[in-house]
N, C-alpha and C positions, 0 to 999 in steps of 0.2 A: 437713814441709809437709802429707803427706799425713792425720797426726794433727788437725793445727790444722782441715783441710777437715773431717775427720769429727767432732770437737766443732762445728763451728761449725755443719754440717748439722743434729746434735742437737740446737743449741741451738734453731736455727730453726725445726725441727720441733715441739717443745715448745714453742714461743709462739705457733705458728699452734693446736694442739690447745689448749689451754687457751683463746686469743681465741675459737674456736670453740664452746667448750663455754660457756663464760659469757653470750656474748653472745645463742648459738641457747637459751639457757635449757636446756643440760644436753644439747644434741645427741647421739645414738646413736651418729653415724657416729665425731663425736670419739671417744670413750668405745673405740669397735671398733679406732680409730686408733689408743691410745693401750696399748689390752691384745695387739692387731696386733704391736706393735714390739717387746714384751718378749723376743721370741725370738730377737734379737740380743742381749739383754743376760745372756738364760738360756743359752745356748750352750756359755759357758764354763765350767758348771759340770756339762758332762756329762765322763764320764772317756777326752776323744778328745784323740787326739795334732791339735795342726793347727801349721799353718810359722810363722814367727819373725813375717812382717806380719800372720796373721792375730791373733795373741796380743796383737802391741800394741796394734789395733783393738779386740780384745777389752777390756782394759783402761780403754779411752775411753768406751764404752758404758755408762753410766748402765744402775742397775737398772728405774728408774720415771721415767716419763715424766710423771707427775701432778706432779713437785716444782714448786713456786713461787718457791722463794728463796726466800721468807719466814723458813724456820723456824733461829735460829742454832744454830750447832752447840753440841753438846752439850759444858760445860763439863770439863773434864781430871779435876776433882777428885771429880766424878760416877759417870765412867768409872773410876778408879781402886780403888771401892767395889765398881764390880761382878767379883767373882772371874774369874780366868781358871780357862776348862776346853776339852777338848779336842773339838775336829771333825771330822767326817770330811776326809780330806785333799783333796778335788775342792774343798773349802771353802776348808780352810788355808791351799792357794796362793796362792790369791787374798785374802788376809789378814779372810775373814769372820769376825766376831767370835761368840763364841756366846750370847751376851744377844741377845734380843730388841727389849729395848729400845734397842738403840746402833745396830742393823741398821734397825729399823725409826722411828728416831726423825724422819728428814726428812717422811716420810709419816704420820706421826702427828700433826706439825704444821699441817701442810697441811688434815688433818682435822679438826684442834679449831679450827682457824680461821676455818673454813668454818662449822659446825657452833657456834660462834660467834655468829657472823652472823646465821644461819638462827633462833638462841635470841632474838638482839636483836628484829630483826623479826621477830618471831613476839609475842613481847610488848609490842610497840609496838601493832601492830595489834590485840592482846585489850583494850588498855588506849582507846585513841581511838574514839570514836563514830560512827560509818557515816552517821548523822544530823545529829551536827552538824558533822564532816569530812569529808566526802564527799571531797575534792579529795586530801586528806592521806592519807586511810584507803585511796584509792585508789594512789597512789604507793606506800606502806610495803606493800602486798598484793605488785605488781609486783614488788616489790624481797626480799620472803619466797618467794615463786616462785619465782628466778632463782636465789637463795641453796637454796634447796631441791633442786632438781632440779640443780645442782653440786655440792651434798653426795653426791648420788644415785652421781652419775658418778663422783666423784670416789671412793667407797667400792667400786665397782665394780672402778677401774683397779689398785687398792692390795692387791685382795682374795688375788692369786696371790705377791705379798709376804708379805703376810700369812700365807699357809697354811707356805709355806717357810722361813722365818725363824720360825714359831711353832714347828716340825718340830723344826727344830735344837734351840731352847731345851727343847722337852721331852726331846729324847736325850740331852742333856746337862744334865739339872736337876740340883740340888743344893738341897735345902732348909735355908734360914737367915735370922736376921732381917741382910737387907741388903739390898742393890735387888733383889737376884735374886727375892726371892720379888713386889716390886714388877713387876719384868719379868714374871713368871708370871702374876701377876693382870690385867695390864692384855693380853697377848696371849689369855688365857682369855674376857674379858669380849667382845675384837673379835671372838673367834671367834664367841662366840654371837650377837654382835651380824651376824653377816654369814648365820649360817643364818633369824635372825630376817627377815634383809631378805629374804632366796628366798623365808621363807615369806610373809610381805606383798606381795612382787610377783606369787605364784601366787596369791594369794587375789583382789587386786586383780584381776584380767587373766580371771579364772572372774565374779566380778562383774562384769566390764565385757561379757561375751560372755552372761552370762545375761538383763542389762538390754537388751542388743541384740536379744535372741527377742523378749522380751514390748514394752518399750515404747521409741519411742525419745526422748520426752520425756523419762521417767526416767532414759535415757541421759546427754542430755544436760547433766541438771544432773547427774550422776554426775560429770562429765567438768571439770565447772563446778569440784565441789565439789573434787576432786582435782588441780585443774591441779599443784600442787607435784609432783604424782608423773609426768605427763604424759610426760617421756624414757622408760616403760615401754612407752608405745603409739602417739607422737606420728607417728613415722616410720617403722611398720609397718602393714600390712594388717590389717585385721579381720574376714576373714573367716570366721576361727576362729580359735583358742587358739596352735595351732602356729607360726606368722608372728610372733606377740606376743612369744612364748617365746623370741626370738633371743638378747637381751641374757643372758638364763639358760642357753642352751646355751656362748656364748662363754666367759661367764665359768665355766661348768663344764669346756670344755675347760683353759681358764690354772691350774684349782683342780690338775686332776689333772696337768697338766705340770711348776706346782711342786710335787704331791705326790711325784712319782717319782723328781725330783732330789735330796730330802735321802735317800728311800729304797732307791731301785735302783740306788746309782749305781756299783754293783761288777757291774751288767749295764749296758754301755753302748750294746749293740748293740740289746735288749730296748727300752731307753728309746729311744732314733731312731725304732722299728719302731711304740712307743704313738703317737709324737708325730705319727710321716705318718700312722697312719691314722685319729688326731683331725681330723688337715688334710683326709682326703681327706673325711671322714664331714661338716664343715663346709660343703664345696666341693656335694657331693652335697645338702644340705640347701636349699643358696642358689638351686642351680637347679632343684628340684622346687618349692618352697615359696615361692619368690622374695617372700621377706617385705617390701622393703624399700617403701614405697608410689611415692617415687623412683627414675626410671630413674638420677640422678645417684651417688644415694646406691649404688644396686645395683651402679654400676660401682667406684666404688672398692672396693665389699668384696671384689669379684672381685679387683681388684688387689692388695689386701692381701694376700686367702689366696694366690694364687701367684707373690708374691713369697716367702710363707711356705713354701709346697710346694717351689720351688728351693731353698732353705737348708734343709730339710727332707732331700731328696734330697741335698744334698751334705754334712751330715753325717753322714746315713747311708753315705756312700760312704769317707769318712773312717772310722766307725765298724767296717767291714766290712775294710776293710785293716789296722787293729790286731787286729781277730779273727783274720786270716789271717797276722798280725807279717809283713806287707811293708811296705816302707820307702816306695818311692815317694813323694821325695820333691816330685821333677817336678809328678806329681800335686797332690798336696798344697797346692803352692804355687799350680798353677792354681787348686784349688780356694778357696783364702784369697783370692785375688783376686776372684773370683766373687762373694762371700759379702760381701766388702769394697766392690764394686759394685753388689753389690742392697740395701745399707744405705744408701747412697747416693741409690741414687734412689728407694727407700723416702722416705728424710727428705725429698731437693725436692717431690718428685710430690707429698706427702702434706701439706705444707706449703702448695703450691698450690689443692691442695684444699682444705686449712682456710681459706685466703684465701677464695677463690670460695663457702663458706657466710658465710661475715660478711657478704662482699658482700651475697650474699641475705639473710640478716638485718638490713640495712640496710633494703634494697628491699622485704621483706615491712613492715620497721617505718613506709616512709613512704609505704605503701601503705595498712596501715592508719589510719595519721595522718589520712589524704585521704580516704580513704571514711568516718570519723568526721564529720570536716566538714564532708563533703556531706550526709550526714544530720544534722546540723544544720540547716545551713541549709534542706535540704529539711522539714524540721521546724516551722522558723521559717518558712517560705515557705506554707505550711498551716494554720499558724494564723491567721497576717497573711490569707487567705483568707477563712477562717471566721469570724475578724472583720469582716474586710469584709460580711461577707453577712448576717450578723447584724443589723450597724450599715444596712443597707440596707433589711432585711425591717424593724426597726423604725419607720423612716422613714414607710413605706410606710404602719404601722398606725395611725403619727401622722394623717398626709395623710383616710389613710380613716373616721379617727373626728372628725377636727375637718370634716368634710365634713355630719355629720349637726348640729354645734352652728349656732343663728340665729342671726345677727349680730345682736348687741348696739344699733347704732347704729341699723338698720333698724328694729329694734324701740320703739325711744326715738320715731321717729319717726313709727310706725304708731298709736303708744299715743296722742301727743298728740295727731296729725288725730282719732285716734277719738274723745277726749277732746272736742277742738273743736265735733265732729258734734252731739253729746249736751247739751252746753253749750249750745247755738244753735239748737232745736228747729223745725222748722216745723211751722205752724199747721196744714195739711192733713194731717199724718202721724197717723194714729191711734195711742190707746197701746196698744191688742192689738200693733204693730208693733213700736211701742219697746220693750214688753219684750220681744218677740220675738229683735229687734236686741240687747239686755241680757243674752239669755240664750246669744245665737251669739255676744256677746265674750266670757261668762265660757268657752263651750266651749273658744273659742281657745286663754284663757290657759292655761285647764288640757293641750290639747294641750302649748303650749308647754312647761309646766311639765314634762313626762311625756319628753315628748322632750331635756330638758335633765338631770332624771334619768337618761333611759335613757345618755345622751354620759358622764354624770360616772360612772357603774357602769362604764361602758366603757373607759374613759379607763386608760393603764398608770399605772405608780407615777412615774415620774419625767416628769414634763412640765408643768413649769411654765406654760408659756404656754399651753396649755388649760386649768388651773386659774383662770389670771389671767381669761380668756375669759366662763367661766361665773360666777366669782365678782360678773365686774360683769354680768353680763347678769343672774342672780338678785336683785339689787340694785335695776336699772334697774326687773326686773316687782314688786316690792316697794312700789316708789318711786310706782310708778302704779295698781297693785291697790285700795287705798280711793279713790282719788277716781271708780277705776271703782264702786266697790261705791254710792256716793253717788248720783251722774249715773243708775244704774241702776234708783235709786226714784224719780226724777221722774216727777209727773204733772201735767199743762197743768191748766191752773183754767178754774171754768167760762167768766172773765172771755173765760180766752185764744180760748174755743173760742167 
């Protein structure tokens, strides 16, 4: 029973750590979680005596906590190409193989599948237009980010596998054309590929702090341009370099823990005595430098490393009793119990915690969904504005230019009395008068005329019905202009006079 409880806490621990890493786009803490836990499963491979339950627990323990299930196991006839050769015996017992490739195959999977991914959308989005998909090109980014920075994490958690299992195969190489020299080449390549990525996350994290002096616009899109890498600095401080550097200090602790395992392991008491004071030098860093920008985040890593430091301390306590070949075995067995209870609540507590980030990763997601929308609408709400006031000041310049044009019909009717006046002379009006009168209508019309000009220069582009306006109203002074021009050479005869 006690077995089935501690796979089954594994199991749950490793699917809250991976829902977290995926979901938060490649999460730190996961990542910490996930390289945190290894020390239950490296244990076994130091050369300490421990009691009969603690051994079986050992055996249950998973080396990597990054597997997916994905990757099928590697077929028999595969395995059978690759030569057997010998290991050291901390190894042997525990039936580790010495290919590389057979050790390492679950988590290699895991990485080309990823990595996968990451190639698909990557080429999806060189290939689609930002201009004419906006919507699409938008989604495939999202979805290369996510895949990105899970690659990240994921090469992270594998990297202390990697170095140890890469160990064995080189102390054990044999060169021949069969998988073995396959094995060789492909743990050769991750190696370099894993100094490449320290070097790209130091170069990264010196440019993101040098853009921070000078400019923070530049920053900005820096931050823009690189979101894929973003798990290097997302959920640390920036106040300097050091804080940033966390992810590179952990995984440099996990590098030299599995260095020492394939190497020291005929000092077992030497390796205990590196491990705690990796632990303590961790412990000391977190709380001077207290990198993590969350109080949340800060508290589990406290929990991790001194979950880490009691297993630390009690297999050093172990380790120090086969130095001194005392048996105790009393001891012993408290201490397997111990070490079998803090794996335990390792896996809930940590489990929990991976729960309560997704949470927030929900809450962050539909948080920003809602503040999207509100600038929209706030958006839309502003223009609808600005049209309004637009469509109002135009109105305005309508009202105040059809205010200078003459009515039309008034004029029709001014023109004809005039007409009448002239037509219908009287006998006493002298003609010095009349063409006096001849010469104040032509003034008129010409005002008219000037002032109907000046309305139609004035007038905007679209407005019909002041076109229509002046159209008939030049029309109308058209219509009655010669028979003014007529009426205005009249002169009475001498009969009249």
């Amino acid at each position: 029973m006690l077995q089935g409880t501690l796979i089954n806490s594994q199991l749950a621990n490793s699917a809250a750590i991976q829902a977290a890493s995926i979901i938060s786009k490649g999460s730190a803490i996961s990542l910490s979680a996930a390289v945190s836990g290894r020390i239950f499963s490296q244990i076994k491979y130091l050369n300490i005596s421990y009691s009969g339950e603690l051994q079986v627990a050992l055996l249950t323990w998973k080396p990597s906590f990054v597997s997916l299930g994905l990757t099928p196991d590697m077929p028999e006839s595969m395995e059978e190409k690759i030569p057997a050769r010998h290991v050291p015996y901390v190894f042997e017992k525990y039936d580790v193989p010495p290919s590389f490739l057979i050790n390492f195959w679950e988590s290699l999977g895991v990485v080309i599948f990823v990595a996968s991914l990451w190639s698909l959308f990557k080429g999806i989005e060189c290939c689609i237009s930002p201009q004419k998909n906006p919507r699409t090109t938008s989604m495939v980014r999202r979805a290369r980010v996510l895949a990105q920075n899970f690659l990240i994490t994921a090469l992270y958690g594998v990297y202390g596998d990697l170095m140890m299992f890469a160990i064995i195969e080189y102390r054990t190489l044999v060169f021949g054309w069969n998988l073995s020299l396959l094995s060789f080449l492909i743990s050769f390549i991750l190696v370099i590929i894993m100094f490449l990525s320290f070097f790209y996350q130091i170069k990264l994290l010196m440019t993101y702090q040098k853009l921070k002096r000078q400019n923070n616009v530049l920053l900005k899109q820096f931050v823009k341009n690189h979101e894929g890498s973003q798990v290097y600095w997302k959920d640390f401080k920036d106040y300097s370099l050091a804080p940033q550097l966390f992810l590179f200090f952990l995984s440099g602790r996990d590098l030299i823990f599995s260095l020492i395992l394939p190497t020291m392991f005929e000092y077992p008491l030497a390796q205990t005595i590196i491990i705690t004071l990796l632990n303590c030098l961790i412990l000391v860093y977190l709380f001077i430098k207290k990198p993590f920008e969350s109080t949340f985040d800060f508290v589990q890593q406290l929990f991790f490393e001194f979950i880490g430091f009691i297993v630390d301390i009690n297999v050093g306590i172990n380790a120090v009793l086969d130095a001194g070949k005392y048996e105790a075995s009393g001891a012993r067995n408290n201490i397997g119990k111990l070490i079998i209870i803090c794996n335990m609540i390792f896996n809930f507590i940590t489990a929990a915690f991976m729960l309560i980030c997704v949470g927030q990763a929900f809450i962050e997601f539909y948080r920003n969904m809602r503040q999207k929308r509100v600038e929209k609408l706030e958006a839309l709400e502003r223009k609808t504005k600005a049209q309004k006031l637009f469509e109002r000041s135009a109105l305005q310049n309508i009202h105040s230019d059809q205010s200078f044009i003459p009515d039309p019909e008034n004029d029709t009717s001014q023109n004809l009395s005039f007409q009448c006046e002239i037509s219908e002379p009287k006998l006493l009006r002298p003609a010095p008068k009349i063409a006096l009168s001849s010469n104040k209508t032509r003034n008129q019309h010409h005002a008219r005329n000037n002032t109907a000009q000046v309305a139609e220069r004035s007038q905007p582009v679209f407005q019909p019905r002041r076109n229509h306006l002046i159209q008939r109203k030049n029309n109308i002074t058209r219509a009655v202009r010669p028979r003014l021009n007529v009426n205005s050479t009249f002169q009475p005869s001498t009969e009249d006079l």
